[in-house]
C-alpha positions as CSV (number, residue, x, y, z in Angstrom):
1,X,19.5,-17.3,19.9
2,X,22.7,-18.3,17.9
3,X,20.4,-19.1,14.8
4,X,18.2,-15.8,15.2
5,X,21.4,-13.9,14.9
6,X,23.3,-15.8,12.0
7,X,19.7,-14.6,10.1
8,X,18.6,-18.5,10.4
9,X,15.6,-17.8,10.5
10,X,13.6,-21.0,10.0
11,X,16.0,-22.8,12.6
12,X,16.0,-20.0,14.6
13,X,11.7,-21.0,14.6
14,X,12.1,-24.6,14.8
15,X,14.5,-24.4,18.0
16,X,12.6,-21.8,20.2
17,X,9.3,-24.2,18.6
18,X,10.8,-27.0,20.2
19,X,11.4,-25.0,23.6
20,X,7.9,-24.2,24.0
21,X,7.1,-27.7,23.6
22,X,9.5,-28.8,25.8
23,X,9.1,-26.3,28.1
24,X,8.5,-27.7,32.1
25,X,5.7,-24.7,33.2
26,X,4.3,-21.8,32.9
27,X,7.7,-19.7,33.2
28,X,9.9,-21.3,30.9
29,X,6.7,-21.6,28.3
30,X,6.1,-17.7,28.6
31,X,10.1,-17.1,27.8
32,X,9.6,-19.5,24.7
33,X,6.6,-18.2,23.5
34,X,8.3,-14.4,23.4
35,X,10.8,-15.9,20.9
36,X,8.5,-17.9,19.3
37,X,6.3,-14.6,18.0
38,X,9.6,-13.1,17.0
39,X,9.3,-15.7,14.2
40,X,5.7,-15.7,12.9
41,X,4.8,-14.9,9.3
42,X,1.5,-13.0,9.6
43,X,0.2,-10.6,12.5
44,X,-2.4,-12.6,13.4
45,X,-0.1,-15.2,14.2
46,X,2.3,-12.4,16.1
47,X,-0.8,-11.6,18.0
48,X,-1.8,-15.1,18.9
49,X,1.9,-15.9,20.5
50,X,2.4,-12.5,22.2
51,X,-1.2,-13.1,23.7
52,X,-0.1,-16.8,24.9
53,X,3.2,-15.6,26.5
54,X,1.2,-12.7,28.5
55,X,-1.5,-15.4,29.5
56,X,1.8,-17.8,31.1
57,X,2.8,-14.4,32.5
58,X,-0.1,-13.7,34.6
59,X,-0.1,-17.5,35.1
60,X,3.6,-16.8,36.8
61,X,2.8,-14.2,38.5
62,X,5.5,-13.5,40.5
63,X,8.5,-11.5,41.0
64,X,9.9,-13.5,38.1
65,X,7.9,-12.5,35.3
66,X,7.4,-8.5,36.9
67,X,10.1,-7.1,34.6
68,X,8.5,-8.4,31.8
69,X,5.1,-6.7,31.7
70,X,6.8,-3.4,30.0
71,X,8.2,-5.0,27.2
72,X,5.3,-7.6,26.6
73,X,2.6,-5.0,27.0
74,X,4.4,-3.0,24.3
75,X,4.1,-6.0,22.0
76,X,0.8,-7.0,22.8
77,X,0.2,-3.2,21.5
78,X,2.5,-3.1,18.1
79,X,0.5,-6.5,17.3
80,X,-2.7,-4.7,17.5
81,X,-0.9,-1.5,15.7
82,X,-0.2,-4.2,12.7
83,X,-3.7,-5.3,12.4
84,X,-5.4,-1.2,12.4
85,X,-6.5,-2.1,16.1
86,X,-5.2,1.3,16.5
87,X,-7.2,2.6,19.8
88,X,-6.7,-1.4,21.0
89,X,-2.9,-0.5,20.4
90,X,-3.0,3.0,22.3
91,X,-4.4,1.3,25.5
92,X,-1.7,-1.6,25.3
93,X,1.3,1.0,25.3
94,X,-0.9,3.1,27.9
95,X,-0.2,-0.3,29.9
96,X,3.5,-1.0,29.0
97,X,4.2,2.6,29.9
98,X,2.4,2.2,33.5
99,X,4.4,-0.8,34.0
100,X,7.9,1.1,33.0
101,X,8.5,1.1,36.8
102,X,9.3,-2.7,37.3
103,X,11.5,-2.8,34.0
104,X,15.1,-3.4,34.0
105,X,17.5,-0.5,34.6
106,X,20.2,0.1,31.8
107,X,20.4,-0.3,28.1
108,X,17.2,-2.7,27.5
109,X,14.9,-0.8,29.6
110,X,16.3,2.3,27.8
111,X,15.3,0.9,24.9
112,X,12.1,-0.1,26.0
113,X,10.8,3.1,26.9
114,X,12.1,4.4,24.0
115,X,9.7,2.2,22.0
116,X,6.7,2.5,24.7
117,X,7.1,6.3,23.7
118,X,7.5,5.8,20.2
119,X,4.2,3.7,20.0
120,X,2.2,6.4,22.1
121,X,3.1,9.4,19.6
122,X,2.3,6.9,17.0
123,X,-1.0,5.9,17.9
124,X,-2.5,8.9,20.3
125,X,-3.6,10.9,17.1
126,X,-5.6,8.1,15.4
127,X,-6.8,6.4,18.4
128,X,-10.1,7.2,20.0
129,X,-8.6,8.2,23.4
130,X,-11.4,11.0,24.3
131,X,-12.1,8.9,27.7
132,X,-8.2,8.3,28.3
133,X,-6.4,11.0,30.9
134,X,-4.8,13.8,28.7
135,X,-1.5,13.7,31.3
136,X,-1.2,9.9,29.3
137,X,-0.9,11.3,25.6
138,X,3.3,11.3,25.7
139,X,3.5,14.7,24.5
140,X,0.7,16.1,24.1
141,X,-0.5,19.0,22.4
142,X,3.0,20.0,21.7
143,X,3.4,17.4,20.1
144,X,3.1,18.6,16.5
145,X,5.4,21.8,17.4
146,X,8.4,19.8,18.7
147,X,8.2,17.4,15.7
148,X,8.3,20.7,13.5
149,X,11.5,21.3,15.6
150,X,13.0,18.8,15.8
151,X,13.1,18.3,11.9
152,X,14.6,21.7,11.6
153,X,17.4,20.5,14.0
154,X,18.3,17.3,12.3
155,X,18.1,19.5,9.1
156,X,21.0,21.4,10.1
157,X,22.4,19.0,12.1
158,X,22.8,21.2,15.2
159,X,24.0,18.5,17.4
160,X,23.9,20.4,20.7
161,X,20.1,21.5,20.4
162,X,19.2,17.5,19.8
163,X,21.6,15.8,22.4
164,X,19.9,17.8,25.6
165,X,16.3,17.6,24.0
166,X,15.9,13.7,22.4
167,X,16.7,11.5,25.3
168,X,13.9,13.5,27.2
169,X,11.7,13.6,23.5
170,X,12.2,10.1,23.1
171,X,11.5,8.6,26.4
172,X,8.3,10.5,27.2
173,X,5.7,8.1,28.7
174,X,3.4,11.0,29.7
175,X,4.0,10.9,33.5
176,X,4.7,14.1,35.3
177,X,8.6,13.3,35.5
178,X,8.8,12.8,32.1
179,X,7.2,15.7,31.1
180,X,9.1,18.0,33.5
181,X,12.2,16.3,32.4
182,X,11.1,17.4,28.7
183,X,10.4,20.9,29.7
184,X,14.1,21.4,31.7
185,X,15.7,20.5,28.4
186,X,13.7,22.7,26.3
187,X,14.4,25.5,29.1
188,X,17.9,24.6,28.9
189,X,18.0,25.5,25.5
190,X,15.6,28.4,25.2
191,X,17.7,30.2,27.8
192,X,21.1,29.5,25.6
193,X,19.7,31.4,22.3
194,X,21.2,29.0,20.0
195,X,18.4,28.9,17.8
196,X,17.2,31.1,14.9
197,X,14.6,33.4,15.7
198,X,11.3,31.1,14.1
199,X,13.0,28.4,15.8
200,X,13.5,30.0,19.3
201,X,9.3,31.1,18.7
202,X,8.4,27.3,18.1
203,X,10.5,26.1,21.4
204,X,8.6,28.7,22.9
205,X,5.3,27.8,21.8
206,X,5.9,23.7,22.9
207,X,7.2,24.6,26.8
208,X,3.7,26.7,26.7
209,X,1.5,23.9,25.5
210,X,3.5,21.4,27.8
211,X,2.5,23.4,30.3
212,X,5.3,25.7,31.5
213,X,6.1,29.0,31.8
214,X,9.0,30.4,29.3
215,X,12.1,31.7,31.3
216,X,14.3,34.7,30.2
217,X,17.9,34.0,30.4
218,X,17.7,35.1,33.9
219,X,15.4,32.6,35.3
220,X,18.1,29.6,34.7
């Protein structure tokens, strides 16, 4: 981990190499093997090692490895995203974000939704998903309008728009929660009238298509 984060990259390979090889069973080989895809030079070869540390995961299978299945999922799925596996991808992050529920608390699994939900918005509109639940597509059809938005925002930097509605944006697995947690900020900020008047319409427009009713300053 030293090496990996001086950029020595080749040591970096040939030390968490060595662990795998050294490693004593299935747990400490599926730890290695996480590292060891970190390091690989083609996606095929990404694949190959993410695909070996699941396999020593499911081999654990235990309250050990149960926190892992979020992140490892998600890179089972950005393998297959590297290869134009795109629906293959979609159904990996589908997994990762079903498994959300057993990942750390804090920082890391902060960051792992936010990655879960980036690869869903990523791949929902080129995979085929016509079989998959709609409450699973992370934003759905408002998708489009709150990227419109949301441009507009960063283009005039209006800080107090973004901070309520990206943490909710970004961490969107799809699940009711998340969705309801979307809509309260885009509420929040509909009721306030901070936005210009096109704006306001296209905030409108997303809390309809996420399926909620648009309040008047009244309704809170």
């Amino acid at each position: 981990m030293e090496a990996e984060a001086l950029g020595e990259d080749n040591e970096a390979r040939r030390l968490f190499l060595r662990a795998w090889e050294d490693a004593d069973d299935d747990y400490e080989a599926c730890v290695a093997a996480h590292y060891v895809a970190r390091h690989q030079d083609t996606p095929e070869d990404t694949l190959r090692w993410n695909q070996e540390c699941l396999d020593r995961a499911d081999r654990v299978g235990d309250e050990r490895v149960s926190g892992f299945y979020a992140s490892l999922y998600a890179n089972m799925a950005r393998a297959h995203r590297e290869l134009g596996e795109t629906t293959v991808a979609y159904g990996y992050f589908q997994r990762a974000a079903e498994r959300m529920r057993d990942a750390p608390d804090g920082d890391y699994g902060m960051w792992v939704r936010f990655a879960i939900a980036e690869g869903l918005r990523a791949s929902v509109d080129a995979a085929v998903v016509d079989e998959a639940p709609h409450d699973r597509n992370a934003v759905g059809a408002a998708g489009g309008l709150l990227a419109d938005l949301l441009a507009r925002l960063c283009a005039r930097k209006d800080l107090k728009a973004l901070g309520l509605i990206l943490p909710a944006y970004l961490g969107n697995l799809g699940a009711e929660q998340d969705r309801e947690r979307l809509r309260s900020a885009l509420h929040m900020v509909h009721a306030a009238r901070w936005l210009p008047a096109e704006e306001q319409k296209l905030l409108g427009k997303a809390i309809a298509k996420l399926g909620g009713k648009v309040r008047s300053p009244v309704d809170g």
